[in-house]
Residue, then its C-alpha position, 0 to 999 in steps of 0.5 A: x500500500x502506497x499513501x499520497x498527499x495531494x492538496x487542493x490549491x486556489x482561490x476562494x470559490x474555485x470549486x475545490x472542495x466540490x472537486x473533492x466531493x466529485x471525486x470522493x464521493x459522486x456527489x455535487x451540490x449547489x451549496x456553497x460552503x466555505x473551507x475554514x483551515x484544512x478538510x482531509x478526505x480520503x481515497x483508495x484506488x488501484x494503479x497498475x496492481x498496486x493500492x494507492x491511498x490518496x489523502x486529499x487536504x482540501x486547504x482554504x481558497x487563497x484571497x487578500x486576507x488569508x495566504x496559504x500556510x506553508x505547514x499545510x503543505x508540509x508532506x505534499x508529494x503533488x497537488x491540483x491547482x483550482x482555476x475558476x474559468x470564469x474569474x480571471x483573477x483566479x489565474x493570477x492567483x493559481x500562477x502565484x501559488x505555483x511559485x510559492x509551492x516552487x520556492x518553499x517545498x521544490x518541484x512537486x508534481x501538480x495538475x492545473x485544473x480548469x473548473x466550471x467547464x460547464x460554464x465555458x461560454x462565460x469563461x474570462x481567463x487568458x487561453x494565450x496566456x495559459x498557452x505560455x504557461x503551458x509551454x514554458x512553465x510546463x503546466x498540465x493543464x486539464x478541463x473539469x467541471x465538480x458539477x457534471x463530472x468533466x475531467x475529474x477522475x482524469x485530473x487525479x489519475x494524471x495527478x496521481x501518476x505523475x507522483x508516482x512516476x516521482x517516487x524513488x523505486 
């Protein structure tokens, strides 16, 4: 058995921890719920004949009065990175805590979601700019949607796959 630590990154109200539910537990709701400090979910699948424990933090959104505390992050082995497609200022967010993770804990395998894929048509963020970020940052970029499912198994696999493919055999 192998165990992961995967924590949710973002702003406030990216959808994190509806992502989370999604992928835990099937289940959406329309109900907004503020995460106070950290919530820690779990979750055991099978990656190519080997069990893997994902244990999901599911840490507070980043805004101008709450940053991210280092400690949360302590542990880490990857993380998802939670942009709301329909709030630019979102990104900026997202691409300033991928250099603080980058700078406190090293290269730490993450996946940049893209959420509310089901709200494509009001999206606001910069495609070009992510391009760049894809290109010289080396994100990985992935569509997803908490409320219909879009893309999120595949964010934890790619995510997942990536920790693994970076742990020492």
């Amino acid at each position: 058995m192998v165990q992961k630590k995967i924590c949710m990154l973002g702003s406030f109200a990216v959808g994190k921890t509806s992502l989370v539910a999604r992928y835990v537990s099937s289940v959406f709701s329309e109900r907004y719920l503020t995460t106070v400090g950290v919530k820690i979910d779990k979750k055991i699948l099978a990656v190519e004949g080997t069990d893997v424990t994902l244990m999901l933090w599911d840490i507070y959104g980043e805004d101008d009065f709450q940053k991210l505390r280092m400690s949360y992050l302590r542990g880490a082995e990857g993380y998802l990175l939670v942009v709301d497609g329909t709030r630019k200022a979102t990104l900026d967010v997202a691409a300033k805590l991928q250099q603080t993770v980058r700078d406190e804990v090293g290269p730490v395998p993450f996946v940049v979601c893209l959420n509310k894929a089901d709200l494509r048509a009001s999206w606001e963020i910069d495609l070009a700019w992510l391009g760049e970020r894809v290109r010289v940052d080396g994100w990985d970029v992935i569509d997803t949607s908490a409320k219909s499912g879009i893309g999120v198994e595949d964010a934890f696999a790619r995510l997942t796959a990536r920790m693994l493919a970076a742990t020492p055999q």
